[in-house]
C-alpha positions as CSV (number, residue, x, y, z in Angstrom):
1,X,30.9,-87.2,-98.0
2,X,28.5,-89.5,-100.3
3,X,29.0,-89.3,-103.9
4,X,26.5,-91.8,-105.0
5,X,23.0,-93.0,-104.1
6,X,21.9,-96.3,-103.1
7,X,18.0,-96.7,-103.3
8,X,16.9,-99.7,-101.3
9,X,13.8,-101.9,-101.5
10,X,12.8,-103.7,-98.6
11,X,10.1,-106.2,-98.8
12,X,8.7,-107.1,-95.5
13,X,7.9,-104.6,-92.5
14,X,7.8,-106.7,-89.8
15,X,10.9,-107.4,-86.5
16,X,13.1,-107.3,-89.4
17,X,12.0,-104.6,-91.4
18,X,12.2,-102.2,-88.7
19,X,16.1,-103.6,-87.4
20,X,17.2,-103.1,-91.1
21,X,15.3,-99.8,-91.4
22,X,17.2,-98.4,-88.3
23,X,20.4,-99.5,-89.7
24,X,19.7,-97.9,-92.7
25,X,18.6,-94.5,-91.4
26,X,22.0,-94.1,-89.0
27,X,24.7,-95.6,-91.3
28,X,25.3,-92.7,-93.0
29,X,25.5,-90.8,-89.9
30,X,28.3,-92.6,-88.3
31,X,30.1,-94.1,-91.4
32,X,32.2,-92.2,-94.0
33,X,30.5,-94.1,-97.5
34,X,30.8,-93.4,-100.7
35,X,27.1,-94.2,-100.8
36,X,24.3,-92.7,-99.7
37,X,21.2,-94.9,-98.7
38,X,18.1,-93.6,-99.6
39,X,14.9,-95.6,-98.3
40,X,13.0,-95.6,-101.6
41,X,10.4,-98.3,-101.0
42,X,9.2,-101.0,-99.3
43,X,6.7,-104.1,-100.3
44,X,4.4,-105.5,-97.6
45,X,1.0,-107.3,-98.7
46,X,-1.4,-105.1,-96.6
47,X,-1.7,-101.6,-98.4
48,X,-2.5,-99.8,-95.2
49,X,0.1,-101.2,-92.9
50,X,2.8,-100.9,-95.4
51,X,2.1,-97.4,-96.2
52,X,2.0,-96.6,-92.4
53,X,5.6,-98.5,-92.2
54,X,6.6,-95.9,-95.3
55,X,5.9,-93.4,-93.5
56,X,7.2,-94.2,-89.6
57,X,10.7,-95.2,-91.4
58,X,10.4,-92.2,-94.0
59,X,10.6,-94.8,-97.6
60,X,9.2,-92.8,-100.3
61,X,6.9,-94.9,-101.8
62,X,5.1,-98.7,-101.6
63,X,4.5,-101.8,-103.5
64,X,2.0,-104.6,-102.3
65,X,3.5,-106.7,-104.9
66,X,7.4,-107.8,-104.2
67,X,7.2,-108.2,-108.4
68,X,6.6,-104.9,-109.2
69,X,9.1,-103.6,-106.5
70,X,12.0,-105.9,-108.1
71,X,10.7,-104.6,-111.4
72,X,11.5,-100.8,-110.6
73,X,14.5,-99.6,-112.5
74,X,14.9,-97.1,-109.0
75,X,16.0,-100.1,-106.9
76,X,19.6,-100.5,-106.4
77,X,19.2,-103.3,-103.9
78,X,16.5,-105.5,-103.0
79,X,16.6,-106.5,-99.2
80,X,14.4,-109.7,-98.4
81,X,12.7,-109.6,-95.0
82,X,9.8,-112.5,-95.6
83,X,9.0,-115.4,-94.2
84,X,11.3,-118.0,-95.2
85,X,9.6,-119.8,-98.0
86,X,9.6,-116.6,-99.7
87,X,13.7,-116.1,-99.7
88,X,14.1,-118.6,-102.8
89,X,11.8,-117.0,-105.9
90,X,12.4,-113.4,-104.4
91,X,16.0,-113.6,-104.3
92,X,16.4,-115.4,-107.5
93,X,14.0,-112.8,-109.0
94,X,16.1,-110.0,-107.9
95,X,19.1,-111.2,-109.0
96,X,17.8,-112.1,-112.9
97,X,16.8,-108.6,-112.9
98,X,20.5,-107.5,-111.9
99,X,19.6,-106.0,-108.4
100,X,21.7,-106.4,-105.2
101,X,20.7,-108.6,-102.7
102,X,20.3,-109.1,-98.9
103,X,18.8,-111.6,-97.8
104,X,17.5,-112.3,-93.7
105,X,18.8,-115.9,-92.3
106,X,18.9,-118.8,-92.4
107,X,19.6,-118.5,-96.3
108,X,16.2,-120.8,-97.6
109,X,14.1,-123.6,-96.6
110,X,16.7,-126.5,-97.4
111,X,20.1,-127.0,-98.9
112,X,18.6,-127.8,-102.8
113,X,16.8,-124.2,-102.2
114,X,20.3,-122.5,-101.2
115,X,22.0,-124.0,-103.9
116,X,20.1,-122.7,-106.6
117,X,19.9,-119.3,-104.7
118,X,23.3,-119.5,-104.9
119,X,23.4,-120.3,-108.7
120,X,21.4,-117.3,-109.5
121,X,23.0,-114.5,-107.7
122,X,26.4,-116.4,-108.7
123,X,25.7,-115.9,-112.6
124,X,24.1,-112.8,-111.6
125,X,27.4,-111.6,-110.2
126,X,25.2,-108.8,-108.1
127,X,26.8,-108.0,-104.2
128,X,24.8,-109.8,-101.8
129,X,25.0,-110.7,-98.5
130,X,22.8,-113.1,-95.6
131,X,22.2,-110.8,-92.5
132,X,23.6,-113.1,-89.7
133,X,24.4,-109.9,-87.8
134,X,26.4,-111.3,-84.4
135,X,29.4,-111.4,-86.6
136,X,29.2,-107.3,-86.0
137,X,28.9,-107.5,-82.4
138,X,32.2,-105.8,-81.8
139,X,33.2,-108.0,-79.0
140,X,32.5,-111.3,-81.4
141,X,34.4,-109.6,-84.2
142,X,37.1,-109.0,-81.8
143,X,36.9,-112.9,-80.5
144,X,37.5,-113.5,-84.8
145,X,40.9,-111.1,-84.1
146,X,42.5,-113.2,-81.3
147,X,41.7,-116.4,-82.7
148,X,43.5,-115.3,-85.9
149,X,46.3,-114.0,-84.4
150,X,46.7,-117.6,-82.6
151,X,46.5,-116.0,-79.3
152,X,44.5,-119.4,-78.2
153,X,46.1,-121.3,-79.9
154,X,45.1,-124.9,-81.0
155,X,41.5,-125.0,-80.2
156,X,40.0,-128.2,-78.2
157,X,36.1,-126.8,-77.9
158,X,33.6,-125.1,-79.3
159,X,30.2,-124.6,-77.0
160,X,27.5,-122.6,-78.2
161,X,23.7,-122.5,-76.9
162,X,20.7,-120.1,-78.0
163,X,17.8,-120.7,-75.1
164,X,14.7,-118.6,-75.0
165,X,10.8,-119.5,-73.8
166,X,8.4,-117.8,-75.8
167,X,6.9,-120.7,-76.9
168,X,6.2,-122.9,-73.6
169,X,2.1,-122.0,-73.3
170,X,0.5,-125.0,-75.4
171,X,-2.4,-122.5,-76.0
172,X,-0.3,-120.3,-78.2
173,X,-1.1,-121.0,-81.8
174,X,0.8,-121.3,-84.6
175,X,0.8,-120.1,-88.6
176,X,-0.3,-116.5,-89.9
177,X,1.7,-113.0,-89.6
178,X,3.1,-113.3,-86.2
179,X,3.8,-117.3,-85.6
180,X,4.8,-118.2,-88.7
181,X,7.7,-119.4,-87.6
182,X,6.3,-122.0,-85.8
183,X,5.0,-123.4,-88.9
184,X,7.6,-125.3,-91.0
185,X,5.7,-125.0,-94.0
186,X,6.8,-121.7,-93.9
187,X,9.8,-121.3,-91.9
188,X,11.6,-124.9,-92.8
189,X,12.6,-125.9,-89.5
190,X,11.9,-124.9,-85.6
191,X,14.8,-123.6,-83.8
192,X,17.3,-125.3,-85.8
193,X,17.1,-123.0,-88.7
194,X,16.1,-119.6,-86.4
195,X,18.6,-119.7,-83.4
196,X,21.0,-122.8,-84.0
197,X,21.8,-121.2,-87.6
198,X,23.3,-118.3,-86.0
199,X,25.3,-120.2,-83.4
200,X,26.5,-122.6,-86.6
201,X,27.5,-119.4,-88.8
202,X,29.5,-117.6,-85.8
203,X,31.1,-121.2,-85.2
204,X,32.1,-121.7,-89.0
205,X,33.4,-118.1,-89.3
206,X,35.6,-118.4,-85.6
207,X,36.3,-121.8,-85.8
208,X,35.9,-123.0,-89.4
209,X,34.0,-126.0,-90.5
210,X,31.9,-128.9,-89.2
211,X,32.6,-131.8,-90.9
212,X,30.0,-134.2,-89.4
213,X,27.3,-133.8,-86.7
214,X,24.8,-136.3,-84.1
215,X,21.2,-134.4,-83.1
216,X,18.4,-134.7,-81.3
217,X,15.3,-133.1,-81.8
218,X,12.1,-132.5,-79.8
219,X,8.7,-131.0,-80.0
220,X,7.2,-130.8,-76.6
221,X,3.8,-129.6,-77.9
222,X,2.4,-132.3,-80.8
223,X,-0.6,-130.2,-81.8
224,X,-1.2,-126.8,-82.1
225,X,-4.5,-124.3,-83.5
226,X,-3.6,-122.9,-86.8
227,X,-4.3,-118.9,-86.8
228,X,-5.4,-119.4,-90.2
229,X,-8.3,-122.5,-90.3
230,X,-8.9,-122.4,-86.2
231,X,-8.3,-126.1,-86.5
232,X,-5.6,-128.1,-84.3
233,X,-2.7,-129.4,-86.6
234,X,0.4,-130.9,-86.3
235,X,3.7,-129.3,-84.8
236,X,6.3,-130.2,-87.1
237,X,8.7,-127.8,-86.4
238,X,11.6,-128.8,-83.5
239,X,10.9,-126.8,-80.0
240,X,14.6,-127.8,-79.0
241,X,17.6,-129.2,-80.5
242,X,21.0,-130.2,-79.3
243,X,24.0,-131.9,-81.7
244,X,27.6,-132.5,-81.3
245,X,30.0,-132.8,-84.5
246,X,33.6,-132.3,-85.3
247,X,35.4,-129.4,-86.8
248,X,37.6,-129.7,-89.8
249,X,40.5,-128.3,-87.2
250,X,40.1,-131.5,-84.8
251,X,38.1,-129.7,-82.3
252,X,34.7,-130.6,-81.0
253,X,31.3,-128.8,-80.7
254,X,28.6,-128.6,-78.6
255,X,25.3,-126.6,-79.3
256,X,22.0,-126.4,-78.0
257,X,19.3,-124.1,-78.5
258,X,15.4,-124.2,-77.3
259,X,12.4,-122.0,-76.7
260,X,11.5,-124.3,-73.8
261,X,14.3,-122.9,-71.5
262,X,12.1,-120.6,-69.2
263,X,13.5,-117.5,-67.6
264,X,15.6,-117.0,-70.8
265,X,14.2,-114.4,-73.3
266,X,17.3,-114.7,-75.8
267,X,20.2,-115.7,-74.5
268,X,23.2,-116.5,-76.8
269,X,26.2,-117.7,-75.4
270,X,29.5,-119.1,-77.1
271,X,32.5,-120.4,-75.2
272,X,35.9,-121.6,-77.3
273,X,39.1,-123.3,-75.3
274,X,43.1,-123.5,-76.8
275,X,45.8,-124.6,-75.8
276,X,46.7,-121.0,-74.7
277,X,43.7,-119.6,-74.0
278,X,39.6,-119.4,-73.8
279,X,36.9,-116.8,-74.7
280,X,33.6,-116.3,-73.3
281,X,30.9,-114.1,-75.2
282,X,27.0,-113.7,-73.6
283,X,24.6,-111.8,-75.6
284,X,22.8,-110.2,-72.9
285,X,26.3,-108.6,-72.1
286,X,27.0,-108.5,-75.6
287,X,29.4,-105.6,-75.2
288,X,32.1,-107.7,-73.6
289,X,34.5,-110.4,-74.0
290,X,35.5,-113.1,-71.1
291,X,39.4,-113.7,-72.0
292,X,41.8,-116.4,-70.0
293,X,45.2,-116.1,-71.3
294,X,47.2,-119.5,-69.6
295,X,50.2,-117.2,-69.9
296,X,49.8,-114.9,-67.3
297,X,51.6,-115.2,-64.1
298,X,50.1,-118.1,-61.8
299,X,49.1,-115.6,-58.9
300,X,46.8,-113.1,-61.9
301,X,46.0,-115.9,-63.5
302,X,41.8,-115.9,-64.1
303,X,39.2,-115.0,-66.4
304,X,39.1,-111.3,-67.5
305,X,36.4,-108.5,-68.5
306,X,37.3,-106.8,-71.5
307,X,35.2,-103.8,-72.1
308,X,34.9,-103.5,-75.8
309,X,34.5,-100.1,-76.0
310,X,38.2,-98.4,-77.1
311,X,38.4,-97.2,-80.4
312,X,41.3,-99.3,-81.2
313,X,38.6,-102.5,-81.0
314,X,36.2,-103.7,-83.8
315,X,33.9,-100.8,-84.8
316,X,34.0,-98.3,-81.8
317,X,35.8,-96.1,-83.6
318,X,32.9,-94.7,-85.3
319,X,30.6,-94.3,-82.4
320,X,31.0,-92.8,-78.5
321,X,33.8,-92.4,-76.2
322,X,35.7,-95.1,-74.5
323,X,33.8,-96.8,-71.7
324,X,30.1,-96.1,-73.8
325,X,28.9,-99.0,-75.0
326,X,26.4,-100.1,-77.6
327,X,24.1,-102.6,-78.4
328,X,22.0,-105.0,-80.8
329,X,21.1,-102.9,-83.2
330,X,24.5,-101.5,-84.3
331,X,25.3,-105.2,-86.0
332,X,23.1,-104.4,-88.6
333,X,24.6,-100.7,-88.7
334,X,27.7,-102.6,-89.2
335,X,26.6,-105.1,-91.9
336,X,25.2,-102.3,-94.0
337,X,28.2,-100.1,-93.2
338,X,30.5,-103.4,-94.3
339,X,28.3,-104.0,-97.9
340,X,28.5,-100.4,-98.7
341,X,32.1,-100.1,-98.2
342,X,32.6,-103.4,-100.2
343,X,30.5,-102.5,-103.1
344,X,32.3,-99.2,-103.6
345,X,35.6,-101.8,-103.1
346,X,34.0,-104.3,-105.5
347,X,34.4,-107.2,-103.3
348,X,32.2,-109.2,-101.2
349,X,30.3,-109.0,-97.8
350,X,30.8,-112.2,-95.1
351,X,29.0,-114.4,-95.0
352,X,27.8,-114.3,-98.5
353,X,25.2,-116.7,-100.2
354,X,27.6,-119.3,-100.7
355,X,28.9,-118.8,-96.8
356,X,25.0,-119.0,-95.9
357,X,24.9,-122.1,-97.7
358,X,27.2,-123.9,-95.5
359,X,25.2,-123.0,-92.7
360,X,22.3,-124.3,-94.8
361,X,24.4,-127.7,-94.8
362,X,25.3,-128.2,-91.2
363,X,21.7,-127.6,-90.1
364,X,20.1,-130.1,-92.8
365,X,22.0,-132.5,-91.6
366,X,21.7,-132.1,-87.9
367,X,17.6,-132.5,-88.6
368,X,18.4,-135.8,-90.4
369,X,20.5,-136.7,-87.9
370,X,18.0,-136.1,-85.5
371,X,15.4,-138.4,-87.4
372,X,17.7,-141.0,-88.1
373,X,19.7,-141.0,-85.1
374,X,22.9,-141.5,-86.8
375,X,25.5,-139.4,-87.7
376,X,25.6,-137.5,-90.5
377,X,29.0,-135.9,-92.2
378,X,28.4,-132.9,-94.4
C-alpha cells in the first residue's frame, strides 16, 4: 500500500492531458507504489475549459498561469503537456524551482533548446523523464528483451515507418489550439519531430545509435490559412519525410513517416533482421510480436504470432488473464508506473532528458540533411 503522496501538476488539457490523466487515475490501481498520485492541479489558459478538465479528471484545483502552478509549494511534479515551444522555459522553470519533471515529445524545438533543457534539470538533479510511451507497449518492451539476450543476433536492418492522412484536404488550416502542429513556429518541425521522433527513440533504445543520416523532405501543400489572422501563409513544416543512416552497430536504417499516406490513421510499424532472427511489431496490432527464429527446423520454419499477453511477458503481470489483451493507453500507465517506482529507487526513468536529447540530434540533422541534400553525421 502507498505510503507517500505525489501531487502532480499538469499544464495542458488537451490529447495529452487527458492520456496522462488516465494513466494517472489507474496506476495506482494496478501497481503496488510506494506513492500515491494525487491530481492536484492542472494549468490551461482558458479558465472555463480548464476548470471543466479539473473536474472530468477530478484535479483539485486550477491555474491559468503555468507560473503560478510551478510556484506552488503542493506540486511534487510538474508534467508539461504544451505545444512545443513552451517545453524549454517551462521545464527549465520547473526544475530551478526543484520540481520533477515530465515532459511530452519530441524533447524541444531544436538541439541548442534540449541542451540547455538538459543543463537545467541536470544541475537541478530532479527525476524527469520524456513521455515517448511505445517503449511500454509490452510487445516492444519484449522486442528490447530478445534483442538483449542476442536471440537475433548481429543485426543487418532496421525499418521503421509512421504513415497517417489527417492532413491531405488543402482547405484544412493551420495554427491556433487544434493545428498547431502544423505550424513550426510552434511545433519546430512537421512530422519529423511528431511521428519520426518516436520511430528514432524506439530505434536508438532497440538498436542503439545513428551515427549519420541522408533525408528528404516534402510539403505537398505550400500555403495554408492561419486560424489565427484568416490570412494564407506559408507551410513550413514537412508533410513527409524519409532518411536512411547508419547505426553505431554496422546496421542500416530505413524510416519514413507522412500524413499524406491515405487510408492510414496511425500506423507505426518497425521491422529489425539478425543474423539469427527478425521481429515485426504493427501498432494497430500493438499487442503482438512477429518472431522468425532461423533456428527452427526447415519444415516449421516461418514467421510466428506471439500473443503478448502471459504474465511472464513485459507488464501483463499486473493486468488480466492470459489471452486479454490491452492497448494504447496502458504505455502511459506504464511510464508513470516505471517513474514512480524509480523515484522511490532513486534512479532514473528511460529515456530521460539527456536520452530525448539524442533523439533531438538525429532529427535536426535529418531536416538539414533534407535541405542540403547531403549527408549529415550526428
Amino acid at each position: 500500500m502507498p505510503t507517500k503522496t505525489l501531487n502532480i501538476g499538469l499544464i495542458g488539457y488537451g490529447f495529452m492531458g487527458r492520456t496522462h490523466s488516465n494513466a494517472y487515475k489507474r496506476v495506482n490501481d494496478f501497481f503496488d507504489l510506494e506513492y500515491r498520485i494525487k491530481l492536484k492541479a492542472v494549468c490551461g489558459r482558458n479558465e472555463e475549459r480548464v476548470k471543466e478538465f479539473a473536474e472530468q479528471w477530478g484535479y483539485e484545483s486550477t491555474e491559468t498561469d503555468w507560473r503560478a502552478l510551478i510556484a506552488r509549494d503542493d506540486i511534487d511534479a510538474v508534467d508539461i503537456c504544451t505545444p512545443n515551444n513552451f517545453h524549454k522555459e517551462i521545464a527549465i522553470a520547473a526544475a530551478e524551482a526543484g520540481k520533477m519533471v515530465l515532459c511530452e515529445k519530441p524533447l524541444a524545438m531544436d538541439v541548442a533548446e534540449g541542451e540547455e533543457m538538459v543543463a537545467a534539470i541536470e544541475k537541478a538533479g530532479v527525476a524527469n523523464t520524456v513521455w515517448y510511451n511505445y517503449r511500454r507497449v509490452p510487445a516492444v518492451t519484449l522486442a528490447k528483451q530478445l534483442i538483449d539476450e542476442g536471440r537475433l543476433g548481429k543485426i543487418f536492418h532496421y525499418r521503421a515507418n509512421f504513415l497517417q492522412d489527417w492532413t491531405i484536404d488543402a482547405a484544412l488550416p493551420q495554427g491556433g489550439e487544434g493545428l498547431w502542429r502544423l505550424d513550426a513556429a510552434v511545433a519546430g518541425s512537421g512530422v519529423t519531430g511528431d511521428l519520426l521522433a518516436h520511430c528514432i527513440d524506439t530505434a536508438l533504445w532497440l538498436n542503439g545509435g545513428i551515427k549519420d543520416v541522408s533525408a528528404m523532405t516534402e510539403t505537398f501543400v505550400k500555403e495554408r490559412e492561419h486560424t489565427l489572422t484568416g490570412e494564407m501563409t506559408p507551410v513550413t513544416i514537412d508533410d513527409a519525410c524519409t532518411f536512411m543512416g547508419h547505426f553505431d552497430n554496422g546496421s542500416l536504417g530505413l524510416f519514413e513517416s507522412t500524413r499524406y499516406a491515405r487510408g492510414h490513421k496511425a500506423l507505426y510499424t518497425l521491422e529489425i533482421n539478425g543474423e539469427k532472427a527478425s521481429i515485426k511489431w504493427d501498432l494497430h496490432d500493438l499487442h503482438r510480436l512477429e518472431y522468425f527464429d532461423h533456428a527452427d527446423d526447415s519444415i516449421v520454419r516461418g514467421w510466428r504470432s506471439i500473443h503478448v499477453t502471459d504474465g511472464d511477458q513485459p507488464y501483463m503481470d499486473k493486468w488480466w488473464v492470459p489471452g486479454l489483451q490491452i492497448g494504447y493507453e496502458h504505455t502511459f500507465v506504464h511510464q508513470v508506473a516505471d517513474f514512480v517506482e524509480n523515484v522511490s529507487k532513486g534512479e532514473p526513468t528511460a529515456p530521460t532528458f539527456r536520452d530525448a536529447l539524442e533523439t533531438q540530434k538525429v532529427c535536426d540533422a535529418v531536416l538539414k540533411s533534407a535541405a542540403t541534400r547531403q549527408w549529415e553525421t550526428i
